[in-house]
N, C-alpha and C positions, 0 to 999 in steps of 0.2 A: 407350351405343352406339345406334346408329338402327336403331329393326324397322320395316319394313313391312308392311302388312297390302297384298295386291293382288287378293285374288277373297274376296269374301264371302258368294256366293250369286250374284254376278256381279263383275265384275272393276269393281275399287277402285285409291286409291291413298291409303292414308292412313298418317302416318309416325307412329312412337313412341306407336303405340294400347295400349290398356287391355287385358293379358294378361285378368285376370280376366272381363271384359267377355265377350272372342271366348268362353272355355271356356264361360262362364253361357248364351249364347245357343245355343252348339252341342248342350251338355246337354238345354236344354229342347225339342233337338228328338228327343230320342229317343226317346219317347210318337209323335212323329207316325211317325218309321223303323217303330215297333214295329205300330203300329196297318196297314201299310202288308200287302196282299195280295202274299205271293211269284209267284204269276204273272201281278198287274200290275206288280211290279220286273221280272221276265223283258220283259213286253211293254214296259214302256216300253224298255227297253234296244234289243228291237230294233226299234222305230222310233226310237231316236237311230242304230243304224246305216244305217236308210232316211234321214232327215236327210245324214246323210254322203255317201253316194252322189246322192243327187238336188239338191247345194249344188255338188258338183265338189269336195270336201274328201279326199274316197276318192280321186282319182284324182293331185291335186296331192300327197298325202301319201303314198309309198307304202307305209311302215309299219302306218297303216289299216286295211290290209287284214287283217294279223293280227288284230287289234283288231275290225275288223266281220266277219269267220268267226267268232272265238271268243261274239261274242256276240249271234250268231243265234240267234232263239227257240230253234230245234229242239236247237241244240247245244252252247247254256245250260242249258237244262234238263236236258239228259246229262251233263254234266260238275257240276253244282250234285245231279243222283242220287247219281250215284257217290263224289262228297266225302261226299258225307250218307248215308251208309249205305242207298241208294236210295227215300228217299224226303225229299226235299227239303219237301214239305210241312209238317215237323218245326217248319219255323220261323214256322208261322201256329200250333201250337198242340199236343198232344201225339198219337202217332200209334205205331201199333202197327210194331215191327221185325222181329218176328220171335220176340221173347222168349216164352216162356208165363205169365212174368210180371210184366210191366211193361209201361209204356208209354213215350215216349220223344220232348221238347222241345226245340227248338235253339233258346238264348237267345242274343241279340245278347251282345258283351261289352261295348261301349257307346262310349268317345270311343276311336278310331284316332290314335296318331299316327306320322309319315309324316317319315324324316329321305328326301330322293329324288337319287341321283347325278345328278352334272352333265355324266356321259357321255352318257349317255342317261334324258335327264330324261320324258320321253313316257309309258317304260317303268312310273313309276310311276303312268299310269293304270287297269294292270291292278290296283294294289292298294287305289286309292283304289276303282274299280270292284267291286273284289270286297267291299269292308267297308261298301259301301251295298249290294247286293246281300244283305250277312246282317244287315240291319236296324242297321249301327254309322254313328256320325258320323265325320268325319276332319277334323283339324287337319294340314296339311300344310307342312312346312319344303320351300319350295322352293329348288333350286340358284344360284346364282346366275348363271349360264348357262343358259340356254335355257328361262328361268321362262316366257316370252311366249307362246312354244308353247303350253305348258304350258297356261295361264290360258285361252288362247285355245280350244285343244278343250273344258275345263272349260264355258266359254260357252256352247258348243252345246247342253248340257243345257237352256236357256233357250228352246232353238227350238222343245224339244218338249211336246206336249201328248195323252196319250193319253185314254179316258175315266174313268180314273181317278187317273191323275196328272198335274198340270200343274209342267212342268220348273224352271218359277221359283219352286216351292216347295220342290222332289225340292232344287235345286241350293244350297239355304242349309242342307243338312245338310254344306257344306264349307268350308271357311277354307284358305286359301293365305297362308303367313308368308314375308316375306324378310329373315332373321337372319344375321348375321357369323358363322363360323366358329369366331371366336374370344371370341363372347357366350356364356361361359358359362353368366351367373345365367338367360339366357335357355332356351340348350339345358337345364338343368336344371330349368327352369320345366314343359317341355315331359315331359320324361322323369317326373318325381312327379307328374303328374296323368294319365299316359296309365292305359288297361286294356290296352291292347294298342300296344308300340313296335315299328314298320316301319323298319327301314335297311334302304336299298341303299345300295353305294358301295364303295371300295377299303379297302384292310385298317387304315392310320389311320381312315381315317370310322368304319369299325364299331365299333373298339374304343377308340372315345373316347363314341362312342353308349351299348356296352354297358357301359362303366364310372359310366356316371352314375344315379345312386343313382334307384329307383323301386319304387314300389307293391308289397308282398309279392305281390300276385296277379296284376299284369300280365304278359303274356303276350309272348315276344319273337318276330319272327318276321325272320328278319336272311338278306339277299341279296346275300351279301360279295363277295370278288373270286375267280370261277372261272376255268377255265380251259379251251380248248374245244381238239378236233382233228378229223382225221378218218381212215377205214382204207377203204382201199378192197381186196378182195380179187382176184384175178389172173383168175378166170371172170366177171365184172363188167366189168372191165377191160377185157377182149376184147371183147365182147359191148355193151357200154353208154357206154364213151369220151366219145363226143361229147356224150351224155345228161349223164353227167356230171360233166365240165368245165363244162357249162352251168351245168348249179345248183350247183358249188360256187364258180362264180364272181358268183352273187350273192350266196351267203353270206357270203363273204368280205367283200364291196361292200356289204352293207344294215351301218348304222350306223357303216362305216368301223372294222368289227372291234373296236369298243369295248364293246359288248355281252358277255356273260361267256360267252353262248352262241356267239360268233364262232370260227371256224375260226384256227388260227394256224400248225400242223404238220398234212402229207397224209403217211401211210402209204402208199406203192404196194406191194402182195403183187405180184413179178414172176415173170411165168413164165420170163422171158429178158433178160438184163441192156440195157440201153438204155432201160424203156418206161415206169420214172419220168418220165428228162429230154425223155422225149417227150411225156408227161403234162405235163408243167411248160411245155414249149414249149405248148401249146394251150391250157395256162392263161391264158397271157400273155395270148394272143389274145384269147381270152374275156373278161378283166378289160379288156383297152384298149375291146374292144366294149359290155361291159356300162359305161364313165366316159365312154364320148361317145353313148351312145343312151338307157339305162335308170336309171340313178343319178350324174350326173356329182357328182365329188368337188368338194366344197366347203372343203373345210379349209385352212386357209390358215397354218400353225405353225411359222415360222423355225426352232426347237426342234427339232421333230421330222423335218425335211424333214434340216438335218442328222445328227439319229441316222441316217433313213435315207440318207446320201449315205455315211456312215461303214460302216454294215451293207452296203452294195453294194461296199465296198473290199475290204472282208475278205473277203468270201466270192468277188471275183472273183480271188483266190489262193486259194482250199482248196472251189470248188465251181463252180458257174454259176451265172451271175444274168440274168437276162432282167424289165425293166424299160421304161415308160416315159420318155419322154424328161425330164418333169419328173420329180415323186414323186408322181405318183396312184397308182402301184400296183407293185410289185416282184412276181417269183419269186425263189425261191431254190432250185436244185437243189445240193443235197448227200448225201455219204454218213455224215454222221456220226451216229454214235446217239441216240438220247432225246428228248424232246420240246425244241424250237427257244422260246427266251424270243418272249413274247409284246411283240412291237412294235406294234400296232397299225397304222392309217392303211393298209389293204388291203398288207399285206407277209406274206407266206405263204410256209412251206417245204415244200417237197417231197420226198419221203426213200421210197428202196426200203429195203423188209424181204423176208424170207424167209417169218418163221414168225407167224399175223397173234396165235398166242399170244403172243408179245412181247412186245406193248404193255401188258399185263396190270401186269406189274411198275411201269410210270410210274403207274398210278392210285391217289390216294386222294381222300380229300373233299375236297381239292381241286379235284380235276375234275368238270365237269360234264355236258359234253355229248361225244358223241362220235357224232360225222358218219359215214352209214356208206353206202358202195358196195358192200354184200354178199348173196349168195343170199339167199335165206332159209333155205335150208341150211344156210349158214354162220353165221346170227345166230342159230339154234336151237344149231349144235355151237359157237360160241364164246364166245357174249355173258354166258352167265351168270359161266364164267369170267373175263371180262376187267371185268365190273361187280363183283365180289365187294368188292376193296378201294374202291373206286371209282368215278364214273361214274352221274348219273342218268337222263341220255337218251339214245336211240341212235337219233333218229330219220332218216331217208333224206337225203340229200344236197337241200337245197333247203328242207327246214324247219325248218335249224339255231336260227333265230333266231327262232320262231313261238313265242308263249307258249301252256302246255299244263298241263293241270291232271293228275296233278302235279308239280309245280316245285319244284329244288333238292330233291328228294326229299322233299315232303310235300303233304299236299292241303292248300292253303293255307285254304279254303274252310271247312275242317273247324277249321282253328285259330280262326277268327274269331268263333266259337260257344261256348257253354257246353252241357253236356247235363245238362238234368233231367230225373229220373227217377219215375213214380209208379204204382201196384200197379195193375194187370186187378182190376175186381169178381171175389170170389171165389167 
């Protein structure tokens, strides 16, 4: 079967390359990863986000932005403390924690490798990011959908040059593959040489990933198919409406709900019966304003356009539906219980509750995120209960889909590391 090689430090195109070859080359750069100052990785990071912004890249892309907040000096280096036991320094060499007796090294694990979904292929720049950021290389199996992107930001590493790293060196610590699905001897190529195997993707992808035999010591770190909602409570509600409808109608609209942190069911706590489908009527609005000013939909899926022409019939016998005139974007107001199946392509349901303990019961590791319109009052008296089974974010209406360390309930940061350990002078 045909593999392509397409970014090998910069973007290539070469067909049925040399497996051995790409591993041999990436290997030998991990002497230079290692040798590499953690806060001139921080800095170079963020002058590749000054790159972005001063190219027009930031502004064309607006996913980006997640992507140039998270790794702004100041707030890489907080989040890269706090995975590492707050002191990030750990991984130039050994550093005191706290112990009385030991001292304490964060070693690289060494080659990354990167199966990346073809939902949202982008997303795996935060992990190819984060495993040169702890001194690892990355061999990355790219989607076959929207590798171009892909490849394409990878490049920019090329633009930058800080004084201690220049980007056309930083960026040959990466390999971008494009493998058939159905290349086994390949995917298994890929999986017996990793130290550390990255999936994302839906629940076939992973568990044909996790079934392929690898290294007693590699380490898996798997970003399967979640499940996202939101709860908004009834003092919110009154008080913040317009706010937001606003951002949750870009959550809905950023990546066209294919993201696992995407919104797909709205909880309304009502103080008084109508102020769901009134919620929902402003939704609407708010989605047709956010597809012709701020994210217009692109997708174009015969497939999916009739699931949703089919999910608009249904529910306009047992609910409301308020839509656009094509399928850029649906509501669905209903009373029926439980969280609403996840249809993607901005289709959202709307649903009053009474008691916001309820939703409790829908959670397990399953779910992921959970979008929240609440006091703070309320996040204090409710959230630990409603995360117990489930649920690892709860963050505010508008930063459903912002990457945050930690993710899927771990610090990813922290996996990508070994910790050595050696005795304080007695």
């Amino acid at each position: 079967m045909e593999k392509t090689i397409i970014f090998n430090g910069q973007k290539t195109k070469e067909s049925n390359f040399d497996f051995d070859v790409i591993i041999k080359n990436l290997k030998s750069r991990l002497d230079y990863m290692h040798d590499l100052s953690e806060d001139d990785i921080i800095d170079f990071f963020d002058k590749l986000v000054d790159y972005w912004q001063e190219s027009g890249l930031l502004k064309k892309h607006s996913y980006l932005k997640n992507l140039s907040e998270f790794f702004d000096k100041g707030n890489f280096s907080e989040k890269l403390n706090i995975a590492l036991h707050n002191n990030y320094k750990a991984l130039d060499g050994f550093v005191d924690l706290g112990d009385k007796g030991l001292l304490f090294h964060a070693q690289p694990r060494g080659l990354t490798c990167h199966w990346l979904a073809g939902n949202v292929p982008v997303l795996g720049l935060f992990s190819i990011f984060f495993c040169l950021a702890t001194k690892n290389v990355c061999l990355v199996k790219a989607p076959l959908r929207g590798f171009e992107e892909l490849t394409g930001l990878l490049e920019t590493l090329n633009e930058v040059k800080t004084e201690k790293i220049d980007g056309r060196d930083f960026s040959k610590s990466i390999a971008v593959l494009l493998i058939e699905n159905n290349d086994k001897e390949s995917h298994e190529k890929l999986s017996a040489i990793a130290d550390v195997r990255i999936a994302w993707g839906g629940l076939d992808a992973v568990n044909a990933i996790i079934g392929l035999k690898k290294n007693l010591f590699c380490e898996d770190i798997i970003f399967g198919p979640k499940y996202s909602y939101v709860l908004i409570d009834k003092e919110s509600l009154e008080k913040n409406q317009k706010n937001l409808v606003q951002r949750l109608a870009v959550d809905v609209s950023v990546f066209d709900q294919y993201a696992c942190s995407s919104p797909h069911t709205v909880f309304i706590q009502e103080a008084e019966p109508g102020q769901a489908e009134n919620f929902a009527k402003e939704l609407a609005s708010q989605l047709e304003l956010v597809n012709r000013v701020l994210l217009p939909k692109i997708e174009k899926d015969p497939a999916k356009s009739a699931e949703i022409i089919s999910m608009r019939a249904e529910y306009e016998l047992k609910g409301k539906v308020f839509n656009s005139p094509g399928t850029e974007w649906t509501v669905i107001y209903t009373k029926e219980s439980g969280l609403a199946k996840g249809c993607g392509s901005r289709v959202i349901f709307v649903k009053p509750i009474k008691d916001l303990k309820s939703i409790r019961d829908y959670n397990n590791r399953q779910k992921q995120t959970l979008g929240t319109g609440l006091t703070q009052e309320n996040k204090l008296k409710y959230l630990d209960s409603i995360t117990q089974k489930g649920i690892d974010r709860c963050p505010n209406l508008g930063y459903m889909t912002f990457y945050e360390s930690p993710w899927d309930g771990m610090f990813v940061l922290d996996r990508l590391i070994r910790w050595v350990t050696t005795h304080k002078d007695i």
